[in-house]
N, C-alpha and C positions, 0 to 999 in steps of 0.2 A: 343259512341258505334262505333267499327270500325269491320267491313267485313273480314274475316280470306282472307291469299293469296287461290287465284284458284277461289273462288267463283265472277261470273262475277252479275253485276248488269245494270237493263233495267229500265229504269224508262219513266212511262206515267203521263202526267197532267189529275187529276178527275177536275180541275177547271168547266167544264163545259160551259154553255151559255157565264160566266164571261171572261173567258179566250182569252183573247186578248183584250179583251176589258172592259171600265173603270168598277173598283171597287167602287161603291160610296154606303157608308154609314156613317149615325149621329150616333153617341151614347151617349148619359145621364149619365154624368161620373160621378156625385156629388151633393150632397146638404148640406148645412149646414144653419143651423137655430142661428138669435144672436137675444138676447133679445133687444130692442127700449124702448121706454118711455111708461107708464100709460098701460102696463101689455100688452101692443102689440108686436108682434116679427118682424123680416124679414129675409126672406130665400134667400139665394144664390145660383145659379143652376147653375154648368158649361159642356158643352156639347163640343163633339171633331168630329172633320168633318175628316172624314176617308177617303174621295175619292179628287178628282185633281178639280173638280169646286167649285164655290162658291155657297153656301147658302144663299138665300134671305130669309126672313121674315119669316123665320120656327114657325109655332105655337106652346106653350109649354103648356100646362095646367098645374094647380095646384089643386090635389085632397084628401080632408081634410075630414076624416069621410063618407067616399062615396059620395061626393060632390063636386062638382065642383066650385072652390072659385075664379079662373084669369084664362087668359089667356094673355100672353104676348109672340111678336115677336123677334125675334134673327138673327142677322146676323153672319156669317162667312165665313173664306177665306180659300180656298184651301189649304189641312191638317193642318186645324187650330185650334181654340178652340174660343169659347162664352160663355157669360157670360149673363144671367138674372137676376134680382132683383124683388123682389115680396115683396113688401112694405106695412104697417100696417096692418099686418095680426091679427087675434084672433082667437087665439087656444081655441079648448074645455077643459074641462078640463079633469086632465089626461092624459093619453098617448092615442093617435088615432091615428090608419094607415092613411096616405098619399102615395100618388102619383105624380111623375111627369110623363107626357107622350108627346110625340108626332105620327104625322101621319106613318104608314107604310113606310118602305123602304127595301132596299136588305138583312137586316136582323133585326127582327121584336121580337128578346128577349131581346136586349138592346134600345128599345124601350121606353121601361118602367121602372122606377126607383122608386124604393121603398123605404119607411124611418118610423121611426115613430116619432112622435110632439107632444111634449111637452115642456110649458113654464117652463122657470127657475128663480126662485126666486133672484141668482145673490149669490154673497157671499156680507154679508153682515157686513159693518168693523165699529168700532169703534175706533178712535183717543182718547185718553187720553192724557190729556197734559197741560200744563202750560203756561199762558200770560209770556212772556220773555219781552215785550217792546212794541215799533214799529215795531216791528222788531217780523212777525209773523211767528215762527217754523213750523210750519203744513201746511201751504198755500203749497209747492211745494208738498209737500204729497199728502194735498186730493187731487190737480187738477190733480195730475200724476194718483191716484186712481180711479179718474173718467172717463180716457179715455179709452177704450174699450169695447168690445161687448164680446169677449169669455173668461169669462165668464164677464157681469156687474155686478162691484163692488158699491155698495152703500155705502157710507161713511157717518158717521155722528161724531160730537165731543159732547167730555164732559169733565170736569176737572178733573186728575187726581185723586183727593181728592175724587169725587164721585164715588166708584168702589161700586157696590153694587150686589147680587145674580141675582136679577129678570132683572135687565139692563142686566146682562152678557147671560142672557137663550136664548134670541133670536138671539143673536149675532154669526160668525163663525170666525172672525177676530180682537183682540185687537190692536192695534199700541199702545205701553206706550211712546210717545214722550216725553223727554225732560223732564220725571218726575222720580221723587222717591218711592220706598217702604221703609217709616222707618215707615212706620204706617203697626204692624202687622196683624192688623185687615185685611185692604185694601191688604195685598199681601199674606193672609190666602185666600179670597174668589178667589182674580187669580188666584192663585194655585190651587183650588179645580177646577176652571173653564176649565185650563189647562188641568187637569188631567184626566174629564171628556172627553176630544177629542178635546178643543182648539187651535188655531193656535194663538202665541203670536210673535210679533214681540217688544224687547226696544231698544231704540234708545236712546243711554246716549250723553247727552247733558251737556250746565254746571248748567242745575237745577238737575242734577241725583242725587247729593251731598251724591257720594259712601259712605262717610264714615260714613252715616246716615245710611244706612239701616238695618232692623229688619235680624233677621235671616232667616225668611220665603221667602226672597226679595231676599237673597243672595240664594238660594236655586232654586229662578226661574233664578235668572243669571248664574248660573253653573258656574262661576267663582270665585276666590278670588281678590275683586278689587283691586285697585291700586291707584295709582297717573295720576295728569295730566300730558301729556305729549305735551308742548307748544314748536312746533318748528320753527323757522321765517321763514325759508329756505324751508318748508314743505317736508311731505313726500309723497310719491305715491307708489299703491296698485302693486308690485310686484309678485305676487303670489298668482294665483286663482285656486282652485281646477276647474276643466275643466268638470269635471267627476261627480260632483254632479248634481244633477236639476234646482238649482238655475244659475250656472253659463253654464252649458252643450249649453244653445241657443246663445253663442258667443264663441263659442270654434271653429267653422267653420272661414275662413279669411276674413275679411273684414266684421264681422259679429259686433263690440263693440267693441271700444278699451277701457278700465280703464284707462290706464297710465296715459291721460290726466290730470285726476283732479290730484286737490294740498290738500292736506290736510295740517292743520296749529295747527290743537290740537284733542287731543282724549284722551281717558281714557286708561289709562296700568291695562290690565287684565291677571289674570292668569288660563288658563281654570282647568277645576276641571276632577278626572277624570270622564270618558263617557262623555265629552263633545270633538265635532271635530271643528276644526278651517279651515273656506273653505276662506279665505282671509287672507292676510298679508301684512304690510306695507312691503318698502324696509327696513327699519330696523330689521324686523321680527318682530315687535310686531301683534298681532292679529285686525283682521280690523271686522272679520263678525264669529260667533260660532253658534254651534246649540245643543242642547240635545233635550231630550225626558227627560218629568214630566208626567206620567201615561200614559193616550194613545194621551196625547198632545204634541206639538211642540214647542219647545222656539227657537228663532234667537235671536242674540245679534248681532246690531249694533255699535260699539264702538265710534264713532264720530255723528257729526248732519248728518240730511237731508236736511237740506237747505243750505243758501251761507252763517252761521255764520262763522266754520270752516272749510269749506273746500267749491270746486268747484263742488261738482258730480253734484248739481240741475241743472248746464248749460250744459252738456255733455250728446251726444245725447243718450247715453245710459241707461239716466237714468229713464227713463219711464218704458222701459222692465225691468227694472234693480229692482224696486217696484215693478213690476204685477208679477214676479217670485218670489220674497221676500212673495208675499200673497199667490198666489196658493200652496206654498212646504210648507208654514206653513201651511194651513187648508188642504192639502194632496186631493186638487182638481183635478176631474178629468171628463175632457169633455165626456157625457152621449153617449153612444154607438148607436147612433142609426141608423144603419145599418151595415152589414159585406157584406165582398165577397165570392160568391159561396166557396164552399170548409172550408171555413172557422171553427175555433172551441171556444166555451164557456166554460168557469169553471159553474156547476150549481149552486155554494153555490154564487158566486158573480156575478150570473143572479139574483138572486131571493132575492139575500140582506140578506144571513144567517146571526147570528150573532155568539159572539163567540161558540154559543153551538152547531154548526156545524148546520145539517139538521136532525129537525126531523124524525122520522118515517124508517122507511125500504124499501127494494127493492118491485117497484111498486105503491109507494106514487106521485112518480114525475112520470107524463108525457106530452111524446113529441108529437104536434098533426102536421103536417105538411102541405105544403100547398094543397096537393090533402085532406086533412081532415079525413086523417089516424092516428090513435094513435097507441104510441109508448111509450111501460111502460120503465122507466130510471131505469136500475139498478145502486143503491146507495154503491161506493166505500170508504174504509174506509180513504183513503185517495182524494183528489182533482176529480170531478166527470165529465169530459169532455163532451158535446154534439158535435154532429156533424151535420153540414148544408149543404150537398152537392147542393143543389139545388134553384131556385131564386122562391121566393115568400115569403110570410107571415106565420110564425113558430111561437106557438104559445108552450109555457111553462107553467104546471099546478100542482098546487098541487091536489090531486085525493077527497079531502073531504073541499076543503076550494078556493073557486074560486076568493076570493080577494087574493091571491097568484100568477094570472095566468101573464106572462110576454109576451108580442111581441117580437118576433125579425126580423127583414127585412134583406133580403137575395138578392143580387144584382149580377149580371154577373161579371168578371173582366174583366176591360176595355181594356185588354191585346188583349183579344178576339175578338174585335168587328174590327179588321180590314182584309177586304174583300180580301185585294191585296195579288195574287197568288205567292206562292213564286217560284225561279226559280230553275227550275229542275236540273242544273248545281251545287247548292249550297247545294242541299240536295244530290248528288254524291258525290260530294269533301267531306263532311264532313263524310260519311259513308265507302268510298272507297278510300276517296283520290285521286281520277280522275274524270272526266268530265264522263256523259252516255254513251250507249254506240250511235257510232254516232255523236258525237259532238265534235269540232275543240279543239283538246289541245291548250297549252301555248307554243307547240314548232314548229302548225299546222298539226301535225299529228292525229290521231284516235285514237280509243281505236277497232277498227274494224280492224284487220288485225295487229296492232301494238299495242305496250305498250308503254302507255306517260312517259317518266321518271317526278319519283317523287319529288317535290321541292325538298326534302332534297338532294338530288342526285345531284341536280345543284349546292346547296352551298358548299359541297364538293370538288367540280370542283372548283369551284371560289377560294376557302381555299388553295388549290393546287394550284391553279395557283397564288395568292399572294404568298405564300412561297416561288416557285420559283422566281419570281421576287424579291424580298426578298432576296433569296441566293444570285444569280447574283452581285447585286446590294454592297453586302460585298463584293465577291469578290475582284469586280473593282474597289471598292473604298480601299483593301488590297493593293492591283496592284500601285495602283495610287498614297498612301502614302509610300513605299517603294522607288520610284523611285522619290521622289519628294526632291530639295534641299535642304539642312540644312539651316537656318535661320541664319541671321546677330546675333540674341540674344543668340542663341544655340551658335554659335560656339566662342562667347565672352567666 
């Protein structure tokens, strides 16, 4: 927004007490909850010191169900940040509002941090797969499966051979290591399991023995197999889609290199159609595919995951490189539990509609807010927006069925919580393009009595006065080759 010519601009600081002196305030910027062992969690809280001194031993509380569960100290440096840990925690069950807080300061709404806790079961995966030898297929998989907390994966194995309904119900993750579907029975039930909302990861190995498989099998590969492809020399992944999910978290520089590994054998596939290929050797054959079998996911890994044929188990990327492989198949996504002021909800995927949309009509759904005001939701017939302007505890309800009812936590943006007064010069230049009135231009002059010229107006000057210099400069350098000797080579 800029000030038409003629109109003059006066500017006063409202700063107040603050003004000239220090700004100091904490704010409560974060929390995040990861699952631990034997059904305990631990929460991470990080907090940003707004003002120019340090922070000693600031007390943080942690409040779980209207209760006070820790309190643990934090230190910080001068506009810095800190970090807490709150260690074997037990959640109630279900979802329960929480708090973080600490003591008053120069401002007393980012104070307080709000979230709501609940434990997460973790995704939980199944290795299928086959004894190959000494030489154990799965080992880099599950330990790669097993490290991390958002979300924790649970891993267990079984033989391929054992695929069976009641194994598959509990499951959200299959890995088919290194195995075959020529039994149509066994790749009838992954398929149905698939189809039902599955996340399938096959990893063709040299027990896949493409040319075995049933028809059902070839149908969760979305591909037409092929042949081996054994090259001494090996090949390396050339071409990653950057833009999918899987690969998207090394698309930044210095984020994952692939190149590294050596691939030495893989299966030549030919994708089907609707099937995308988000990897490719340097030769172009296909490295990694994906389709959709009902409302489930299939990956196709063409080579092993460990060091039979190829190198990725020792590159550092191959950890993320797995926990992205599980989450975009089982279509994982870290639980919302908290927004920033302003912020907005879809209602059908607050409340977990399913495909029949949201029962009932306008007035069914309502919003109760944190002063404990209701708010009937009118029901659109397409995507049904709420809105949170404000920081407290929102509470979302179906009007005849109170196992329906959702929390939401509503927190400041941390954008906000800094005290320090901006200066009155910069909010002039940017609305007028000059200094207040009263205040020393860039050329010493005022805006009292005189008009500052406007930077643009000096580059101008400067543009003009390089051209001239410029001109000159041919000139004399015309001047100077006219009257200059002919050369011993010329006049040869």
């Amino acid at each position: 927004m800029r000030l038409p010519d003629g109109v003059s601009l006066r500017t006063a600081g409202v700063a107040g007490a603050a003004e000239g002196t220090e700004a100091a305030n904490v704010a409560l910027a974060e929390a995040a909850l990861r699952t631990a062992d034997a059904g305990r969690v631990r929460l991470v809280a990080r907090l940003a010191n707004m003002g120019e001194a340090s922070v000693d031993a600031l007390p943080v509380s942690l409040e779980i169900a209207g209760r006070t569960v820790a309190t643990r100290p934090v230190d910080m440096p001068p506009r810095g940040t800190g970090t807490i840990v709150f260690e074997d925690l037990a959640l109630p069950e279900g979802r329960s509002r929480a708090r973080l807080t600490i003591p008053g300061d120069g401002l007393q709404i980012d104070d307080v941090f709000r979230f709501v806790a609940a434990s997460e079961a973790g995704l939980r995966t199944l290795i299928l797969g086959t004894n190959r030898g000494p030489e154990d297929p799965s080992l880099f998989l599950e330990r790669a499966l097993g490290i991390g907390e958002a979300p924790r994966i649970e891993a267990s194995r079984a033989p391929a051979s054992g695929i069976d309904a009641a194994g598959l119900s509990s499951i959200d993750f299959v890995v088919l290591n290194d195995g075959d579907l020529a039994d149509a029975g066994r790749a009838g039930r992954l398929r149905d399991w698939v189809s039902a909302g599955g996340g399938l990861l096959i990893v063709l190995g040299p027990g896949a023995q493409m040319d075995r498989w049933s028809a059902a099998g070839q149908g969760l590969l979305g591909a037409e197999p092929g042949p081996l492809v054994d090259v001494g020399e090996g090949r390396r992944l050339s071409w990653l889609d950057y833009d999918h999910p899987v690969f998207e978290l090394f698309s930044a520089p210095r984020s994952g290199d692939f190149s590294g590994a050596r691939f030495v054998r893989f299966w030549q596939v030919e994708p089907a159609e609707g099937t995308a290929v988000l990897a490719r050797f340097d030769s172009g054959e296909p490295a990694l595919l994906e389709h959709h079998v009902g409302e489930g996911r299939v990956l196709v890994w063409t080579s092993t995951l460990d060091r039979f044929w190829n190198d990725l188990a020792l590159q550092p990327v191959f950890l993320p490189f797995v926990h992205r492989l599980a989450l975009h198949a089982t279509g994982y996504r870290e639980p919302e539990r908290w927004i920033a002021a302003g912020g907005v909800l879809e209602l059908g995927s607050l409340v977990g509609a399913g495909d029949e949309g949201l029962a009932g009509g306008e007035g069914e759904w309502v919003l109760v807010d944190p002063a404990g005001d209701r708010h009937q939701l009118e029901i659109a017939e397409g995507p049904t927006w709420i809105d949170f302007p404000e920081t407290g505890f929102y509470r979302v309800e179906a009007r005849d069925d109170a196992a329906r009812a959702v929390t939401v936590a509503v927190n400041p943006r941390i954008a906000e919580s800094d005290l320090a007064p901006v200066a009155t010069e910069r909010v002039a230049e940017a609305v007028a393009g000059a200094p207040p009135a009263g205040a020393t231009g860039e050329d010493g002059a005022t805006v009292d009595g005189e008009e500052v010229p406007r930077r643009a107006e000096l580059w101008w000057l400067l543009l003009a006065l390089a051209a001239l210099v410029l001109g000159v400069e041919s000139v004399l350098a015309n001047l100077w080759t006219r009257r200059r000797p002919a050369s011993a080579l010329t006049s040869a």
